[in-house]
N, C-alpha and C positions, 0 to 999 in steps of 0.2 A: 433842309430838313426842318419839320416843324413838329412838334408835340403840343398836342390838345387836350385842355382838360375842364370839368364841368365845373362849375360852385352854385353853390344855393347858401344859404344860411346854417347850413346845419354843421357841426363839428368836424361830423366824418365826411366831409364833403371838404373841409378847409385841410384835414389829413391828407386826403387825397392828390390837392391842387401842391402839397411839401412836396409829395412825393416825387410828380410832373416834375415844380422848379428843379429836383435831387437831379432826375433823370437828363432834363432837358439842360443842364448846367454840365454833365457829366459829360453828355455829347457832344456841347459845343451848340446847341439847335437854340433856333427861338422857341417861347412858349406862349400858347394862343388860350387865356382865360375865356370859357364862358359860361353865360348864363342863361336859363331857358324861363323865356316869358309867356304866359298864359293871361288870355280876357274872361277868362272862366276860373274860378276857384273850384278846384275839387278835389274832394274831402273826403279821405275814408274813415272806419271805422275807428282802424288803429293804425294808420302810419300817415300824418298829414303831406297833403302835394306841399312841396317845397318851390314851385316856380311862382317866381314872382306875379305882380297883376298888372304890370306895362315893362312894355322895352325899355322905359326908362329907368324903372324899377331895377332891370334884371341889370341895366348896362350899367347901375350907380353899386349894384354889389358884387359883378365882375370886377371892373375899376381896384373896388375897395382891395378885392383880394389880390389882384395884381400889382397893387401899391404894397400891400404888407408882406409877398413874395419877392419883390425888388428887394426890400431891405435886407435879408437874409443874403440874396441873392444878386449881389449892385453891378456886374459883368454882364446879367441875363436881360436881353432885350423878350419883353412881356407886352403883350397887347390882347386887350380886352373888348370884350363882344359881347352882345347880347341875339338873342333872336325867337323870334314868337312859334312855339311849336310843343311836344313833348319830350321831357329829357333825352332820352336816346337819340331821337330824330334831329334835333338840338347838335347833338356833339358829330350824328353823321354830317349832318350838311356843314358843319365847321371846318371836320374833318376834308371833307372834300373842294371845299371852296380857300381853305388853306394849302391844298396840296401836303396836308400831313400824312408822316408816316408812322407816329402811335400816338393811341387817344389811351389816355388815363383814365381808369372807372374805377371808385370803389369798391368795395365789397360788404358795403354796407348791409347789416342783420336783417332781413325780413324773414317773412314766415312764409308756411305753404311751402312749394316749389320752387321758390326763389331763395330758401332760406341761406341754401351753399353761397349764389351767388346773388345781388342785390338786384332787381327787376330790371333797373335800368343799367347796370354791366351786363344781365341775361342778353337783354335786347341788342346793347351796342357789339356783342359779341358775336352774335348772328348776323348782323350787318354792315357792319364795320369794312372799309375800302381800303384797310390798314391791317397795320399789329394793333394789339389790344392789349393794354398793362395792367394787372387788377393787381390793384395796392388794397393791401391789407389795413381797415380801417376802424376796425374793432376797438 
């Protein structure tokens, strides 16, 4: 059993990834960090894209945060990823290519029709080959 969960830089993204180590520790499962790499920058109005601008980018701030979830968590075998795509798209092919059976998404504040839940848990929830955990990251 594996639990998958996204990171970017932002806060509620590093809540999210405690959450996973909480869950993924609880169970006994590994825990598969990733992160989603973009060659394209882009940029909205009000809510900046958070993927990184290379695999390499995205796999040095995977890494990072599966280094600073180890420490909390020194039992938990953690391995980190990166992959070039859109967040959601991102956490399904992880999911699927890890043979996981929950992917962790926040519930990160947007606005609009995402406001309840954050664009990219909307999306991972719709298509998700798993359970779907939305940690609360307010």
């Amino acid at each position: 059993m594996t639990v998958v969960v996204g990171v970017d830089t932002s806060e509620t993204a590093g809540r999210a990834a405690k959450t996973a180590a909480r869950l993924a520790a609880g169970l006994g499962t590994d825990l598969v960090v990733v992160c989603a790499a973009s060659s394209t920058n882009r940029t909205g109005p009000s809510v900046p894209d958070r993927r990184m601008t290379t695999p390499e980018k995205a796999l040095e701030v995977a890494k990072e945060a599966a280094e600073t979830l180890g420490k909390d968590h020194p039992d938990l075998t953690i391995e980190a990823d990166a992959k070039e795509g859109k967040p959601a798209d991102v956490l399904i092919e992880a999911a699927q290519a890890y043979a996981a059976e929950v992917i962790v998404v926040g519930n990160r504040n947007a606005q609009g029709v995402t406001r309840v839940l954050g664009s990219v848990a909307k999306d991972v929830v719709g298509k998700a080959p798993c359970d779907v955990y939305v940690a609360y990251t307010k």
